[in-house]
C-alpha positions, -999 to 999 in steps of 0.1 A, spaced: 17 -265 642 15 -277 606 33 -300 596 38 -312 551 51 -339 540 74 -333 512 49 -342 486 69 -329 457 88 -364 446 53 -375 440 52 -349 406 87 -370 393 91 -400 379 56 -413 365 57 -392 330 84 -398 311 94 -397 272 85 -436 271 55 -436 291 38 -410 268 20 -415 234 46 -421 205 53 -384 188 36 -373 154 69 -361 142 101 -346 146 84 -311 164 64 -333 186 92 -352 201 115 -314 203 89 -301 227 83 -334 248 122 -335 255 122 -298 262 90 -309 287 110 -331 304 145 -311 307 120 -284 328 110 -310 348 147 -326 358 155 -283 364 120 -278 389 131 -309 408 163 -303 414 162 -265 424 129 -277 449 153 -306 461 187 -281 466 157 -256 483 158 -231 456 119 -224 457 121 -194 432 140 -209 407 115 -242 409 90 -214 404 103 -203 372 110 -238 355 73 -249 366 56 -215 350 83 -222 321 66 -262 317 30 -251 318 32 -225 293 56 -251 268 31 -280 276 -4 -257 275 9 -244 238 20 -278 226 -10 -296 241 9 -320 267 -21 -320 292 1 -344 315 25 -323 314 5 -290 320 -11 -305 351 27 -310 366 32 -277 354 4 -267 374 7 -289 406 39 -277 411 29 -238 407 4 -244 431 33 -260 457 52 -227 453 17 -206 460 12 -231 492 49 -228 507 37 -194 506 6 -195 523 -12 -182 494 -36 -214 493 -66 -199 475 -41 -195 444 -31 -238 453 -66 -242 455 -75 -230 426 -48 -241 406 -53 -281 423 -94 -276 412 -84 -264 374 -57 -293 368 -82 -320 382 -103 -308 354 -80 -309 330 -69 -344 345 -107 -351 335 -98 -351 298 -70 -382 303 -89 -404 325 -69 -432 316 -38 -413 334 -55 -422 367 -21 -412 387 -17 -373 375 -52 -379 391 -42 -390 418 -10 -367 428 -34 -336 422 -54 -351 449 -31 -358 473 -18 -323 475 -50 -305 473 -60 -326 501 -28 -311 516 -42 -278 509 -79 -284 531 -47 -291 559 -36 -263 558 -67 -245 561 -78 -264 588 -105 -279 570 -99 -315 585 -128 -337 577 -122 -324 537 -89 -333 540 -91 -368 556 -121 -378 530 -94 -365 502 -70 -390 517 -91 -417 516 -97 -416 484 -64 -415 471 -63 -443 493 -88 -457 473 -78 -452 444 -41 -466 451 -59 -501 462 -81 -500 428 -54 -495 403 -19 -499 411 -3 -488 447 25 -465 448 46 -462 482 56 -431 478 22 -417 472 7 -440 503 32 -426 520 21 -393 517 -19 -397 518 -5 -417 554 10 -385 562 -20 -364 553 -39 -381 576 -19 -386 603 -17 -345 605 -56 -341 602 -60 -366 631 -34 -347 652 -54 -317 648 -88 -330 660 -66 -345 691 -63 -382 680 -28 -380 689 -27 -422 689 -43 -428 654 -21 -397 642 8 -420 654 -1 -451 637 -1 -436 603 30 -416 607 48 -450 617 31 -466 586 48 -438 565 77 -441 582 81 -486 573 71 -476 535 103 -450 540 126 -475 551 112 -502 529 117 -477 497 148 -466 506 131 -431 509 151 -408 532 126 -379 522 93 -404 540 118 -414 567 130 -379 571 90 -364 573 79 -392 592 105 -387 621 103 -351 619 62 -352 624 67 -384 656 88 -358 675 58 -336 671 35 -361 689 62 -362 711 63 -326 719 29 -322 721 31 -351 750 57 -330 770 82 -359 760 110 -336 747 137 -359 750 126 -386 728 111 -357 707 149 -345 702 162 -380 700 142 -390 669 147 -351 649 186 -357 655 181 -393 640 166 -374 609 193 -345 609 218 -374 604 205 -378 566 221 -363 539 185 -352 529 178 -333 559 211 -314 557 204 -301 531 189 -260 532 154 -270 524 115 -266 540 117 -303 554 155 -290 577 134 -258 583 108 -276 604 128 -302 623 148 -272 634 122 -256 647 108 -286 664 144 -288 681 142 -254 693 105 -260 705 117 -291 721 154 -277 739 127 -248 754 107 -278 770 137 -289 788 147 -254 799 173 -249 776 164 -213 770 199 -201 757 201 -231 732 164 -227 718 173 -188 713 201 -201 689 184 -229 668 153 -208 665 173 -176 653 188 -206 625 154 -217 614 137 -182 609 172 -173 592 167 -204 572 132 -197 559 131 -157 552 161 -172 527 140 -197 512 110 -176 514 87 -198 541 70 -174 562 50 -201 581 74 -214 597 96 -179 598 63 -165 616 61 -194 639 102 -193 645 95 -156 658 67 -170 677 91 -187 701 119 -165 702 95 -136 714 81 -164 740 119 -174 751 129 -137 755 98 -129 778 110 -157 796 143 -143 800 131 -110 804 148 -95 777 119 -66 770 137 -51 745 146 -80 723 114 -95 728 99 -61 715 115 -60 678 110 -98 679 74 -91 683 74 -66 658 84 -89 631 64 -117 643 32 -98 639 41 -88 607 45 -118 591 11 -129 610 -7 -104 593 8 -112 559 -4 -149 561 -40 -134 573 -38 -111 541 -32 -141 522 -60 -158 531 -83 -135 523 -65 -127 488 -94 -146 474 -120 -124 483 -104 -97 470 -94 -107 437 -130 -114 430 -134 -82 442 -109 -66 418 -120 -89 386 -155 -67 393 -144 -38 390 -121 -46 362 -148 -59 343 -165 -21 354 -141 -3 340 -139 -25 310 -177 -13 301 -170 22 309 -142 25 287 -163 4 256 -190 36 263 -167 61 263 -151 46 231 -185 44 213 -192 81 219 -162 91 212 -169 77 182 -202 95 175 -187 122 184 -162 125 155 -193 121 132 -213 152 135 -238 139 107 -243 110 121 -247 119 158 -279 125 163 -289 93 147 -267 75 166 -276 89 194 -307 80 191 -301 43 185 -278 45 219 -308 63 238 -333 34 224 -309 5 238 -301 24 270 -340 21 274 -340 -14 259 -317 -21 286 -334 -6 313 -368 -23 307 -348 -57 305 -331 -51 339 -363 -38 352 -377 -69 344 -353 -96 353 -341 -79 383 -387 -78 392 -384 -112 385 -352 -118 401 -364 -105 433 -395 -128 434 -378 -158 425 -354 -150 454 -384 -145 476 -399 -181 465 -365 -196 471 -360 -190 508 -398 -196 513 -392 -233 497 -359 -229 525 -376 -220 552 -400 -247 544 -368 -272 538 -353 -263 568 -385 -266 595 -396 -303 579 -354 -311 584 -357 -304 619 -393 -315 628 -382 -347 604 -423 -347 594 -438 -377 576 -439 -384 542 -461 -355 529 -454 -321 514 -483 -305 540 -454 -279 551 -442 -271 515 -458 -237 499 -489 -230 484 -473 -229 453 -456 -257 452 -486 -279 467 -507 -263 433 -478 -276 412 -481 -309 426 -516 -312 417 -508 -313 385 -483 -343 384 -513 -365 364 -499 -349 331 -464 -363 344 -450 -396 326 -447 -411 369 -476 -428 384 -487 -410 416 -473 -442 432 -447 -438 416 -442 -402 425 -448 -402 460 -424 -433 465 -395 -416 449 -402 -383 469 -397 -404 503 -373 -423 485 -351 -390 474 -359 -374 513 -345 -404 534 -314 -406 511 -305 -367 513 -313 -374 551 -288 -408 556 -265 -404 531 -258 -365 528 -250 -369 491 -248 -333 491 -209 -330 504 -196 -344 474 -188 -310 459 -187 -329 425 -223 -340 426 -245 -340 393 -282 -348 386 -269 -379 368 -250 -392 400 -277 -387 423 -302 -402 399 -280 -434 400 -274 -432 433 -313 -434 438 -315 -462 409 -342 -441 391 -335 -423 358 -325 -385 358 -359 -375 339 -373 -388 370 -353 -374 393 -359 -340 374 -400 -347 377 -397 -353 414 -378 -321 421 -399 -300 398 -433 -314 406 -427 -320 446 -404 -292 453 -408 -265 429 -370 -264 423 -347 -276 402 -315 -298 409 -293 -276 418 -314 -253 442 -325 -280 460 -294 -295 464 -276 -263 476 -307 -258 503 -291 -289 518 -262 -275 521 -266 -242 536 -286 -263 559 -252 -283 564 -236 -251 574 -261 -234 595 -258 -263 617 -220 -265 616 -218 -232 627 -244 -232 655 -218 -258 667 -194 -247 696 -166 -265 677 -167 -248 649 -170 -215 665 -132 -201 652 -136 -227 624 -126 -201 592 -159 -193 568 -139 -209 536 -135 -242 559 -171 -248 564 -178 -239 530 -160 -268 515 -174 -294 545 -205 -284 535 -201 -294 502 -194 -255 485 -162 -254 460 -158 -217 469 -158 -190 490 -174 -168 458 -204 -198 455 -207 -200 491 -220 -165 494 -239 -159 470 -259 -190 474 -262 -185 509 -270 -152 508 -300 -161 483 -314 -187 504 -313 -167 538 -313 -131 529 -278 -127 549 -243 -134 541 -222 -167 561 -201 -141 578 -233 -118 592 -252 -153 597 -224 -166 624 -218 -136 641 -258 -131 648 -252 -164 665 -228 -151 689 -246 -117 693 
């Protein structure tokens, strides 16, 4: 079960009038109030558990702060669209939302703490996803970050919580503990019923999963007592369910019926249809039990449904790449059929136009004859340097390029006209080899020629010499062979086995599903999805 802390009270609070730069003039100071009467609506409406309305005030910040260039602002804007898109399962939309205002956050990077609550929740995000190891390094930097700058409990609080669900997942029940009790003393030391609430509400899950329902329904009726959790929201949602799941454990079939019927009740109204499809999960489970066939039957019914809606939604990426392609098609189509219409309205001048459009349709031709030629042999080059890559990672060969390609052994020969001594050259290739090896600088999904190059303590001409002289690649080839490499080996793991594609992707250091293909496609001939199933074939 997944479990969120309510990380919205993070997006409040740290951006006010006074804490932004003084206003130009009378206009400026109009739309920064206006800014910051959206942002008292969105948090109240998410607080009362009016998620559509919270909706509407966030899209209505973004656009105000995106025309009036408030970039602190538009990232709130955007952090809290991407909560709405997440409630919903729809977490490529959170994603990409989460990737697009770090960017922007880029451009203040003296605002360290919009940083910082982006993180946070897009390490919320790799949670939910069930891409664990992404989300518990994305913890630990806000962690970090917190201890560099200036610490927040609220926003500890939640990167606490964070981890303490990732560690559940991968069966460290007792770690998972620790940090949810952590959470829960920077609750009570805050005077933060929303950390208390969470943190009770996720130590009755540890409970659960331990078969100790009773102290499981002692500490979700301690946090039922606050005024916060009474209140019709996501947060009362869960700890209802997690009193159903626990009054089942006991036997209490009749009273789990009635407090799971509330919860899914409680979040097709609020529009939650996680928890609605795990609420059905249970009742269809308690029915069987009872052997009520009939009611367990329509139960089923919905339950599925809603399964297959948050499937959908996962793949909703995939397909609106899918759909920008062929939008971009008929974009072109149209633009031809405009131009000869066009010609066509001319009868003087259509056969010299004509003409002119038959010369760059063969212009065009010849071009893609070319490239796509050249295209194809570069391909063919870059999984020979792979396959080359990938035997001398597993053999773990000396210091040599003997099992490199012709090609890239006759480019080496040349390195004499090279400003690096052949000392020089051959110590930074071992040098660059044992660091990709140990270190697996290739994760960071962030990484640049720049970083690595100061990572290595050489410059990034060098770094550039070494790849192109000893490899026969640049930067960013090479660095992606490393991590289709990651992958392949992830998946030939039995763990990973139902791990989800997009997961591995981003622990293998990929940003997206879209990049993830294509590059390891290009590098192997076949796609991730065709790759793993050979492996169970």
């Amino acid at each position: 079960m997944h479990r969120f802390l309510p990380l919205y009270f993070l997006f409040f609070g740290f951006i006010t009038i006074g804490q932004l730069p003084k206003s130009s003039g009378q206009k400026d100071s109009i739309s920064v109030s206006k800014a910051n009467f959206y942002l008292k609506k969105l948090r109240t409406e998410y607080k009362n558990g009016d998620y559509q309305s919270h909706k509407l005030y966030s899209d209505s910040l973004y656009r105000l702060s995106k025309e009036k260039g408030l970039p602190k602002f538009q990232i709130l804007g955007m952090v809290n669209q991407a909560v709405y898109y997440n409630n919903r399962t729809e977490h490529d939309k959170s994603i990409r939302l989460y990737r697009d205002a770090l960017v922007l956050a880029d451009s203040i990077p003296e605002d360290y703490r919009t940083k910082i609550i982006v993180l946070v929740n897009l390490g919320n995000v790799y949670t939910n996803i069930d891409s664990h190891k992404k989300a518990i390094a994305t913890m630990h930097d806000v962690l970090d970050m917190l201890d560099k700058y200036e610490d927040n409990p609220k926003i500890r609080a939640s990167a606490y919580n964070g981890l303490a669900n990732n560690h559940e997942s991968l069966g460290e029940i007792e770690k998972s503990l620790a940090y949810h009790f952590k959470s829960k003393k920077l609750g009570e030391d805050i005077e933060n019923e929303s950390i208390v609430v969470t943190a009770l509400s996720n130590i009755s899950d540890a409970y659960i999963k331990r078969e100790n329902y009773k102290e499981a329904i002692e500490h979700i009726n301690t946090a039922l007592l606050f005024e916060h959790a009474q209140k019709p929201t996501k947060q009362r949602a869960w700890l209802l369910l997690k009193l159903g799941i626990a009054e089942h454990g006991l036997g209490n079939n009749t009273k789990s019926i009635e407090v799971f019927k509330k919860t899914q009740e409680l979040a097709a109204s609020k529009g939650l249809p996680k928890i609605e499809m795990e609420a059905y999960k249970h009742i269809v489970n308690s029915y069987k039990e009872n052997k009520d066939f009939k009611s367990m039957s329509l139960a089923n019914e919905k339950f599925l449904a809603l399964q297959n809606k948050i499937i959908a939604n996962r793949q909703s990426a995939t397909e609106m790449d899918f759909e920008e392609d062929i939008s971009a098609k008929n974009e072109i189509i149209k633009s031809k059929e405009s131009v000869i219409s066009g010609l066509l309205k001319n009868k003087n001048r259509l056969l010299l136009w004509s003409g002119v459009f038959a010369g760059i349709l063969a212009l065009v031709s010849l071009l893609f004859f070319v490239n796509h030629k050249r295209f194809k042999k570069e391909q063919a080059l870059l999984q020979e340097q792979f396959i080359s890559l990938r035997d001398s990672y597993q053999n773990e060969p000396e210091d040599s390029y003997s099992d490199y390609p012709e090609s890239t052994k006759t480019k080496m020969a040349v390195y004499k006209n090279s400003s690096l001594t052949e000392e020089d050259f051959t110590k930074y290739k071992a040098k660059l080899l044992s660091y990709m090896a140990e270190q697996k600088p290739y994760l960071n999904n962030e990484l640049s020629q720049s970083n690595l190059a100061s990572q290595l303590n050489i410059s990034s001409h060098h770094l550039s010499e070494v790849l192109n002289t000893g490899f026969d690649q640049n930067f960013y080839n090479f660095i992606n062979s490393y991590r289709v490499l990651e992958a392949q080996r992830l998946m030939e793991k039995d763990e990973f086995k139902n791990t989800k594609i997009l997961a591995i992707a981003f622990d293998s250091g990929f940003k997206s599903k879209t990049s993830f293909n294509r590059v390891f496609k290009a590098h192997t001939g076949t796609t991730p999805s065709e790759y793993k199933k050979n492996l169970t074939s």
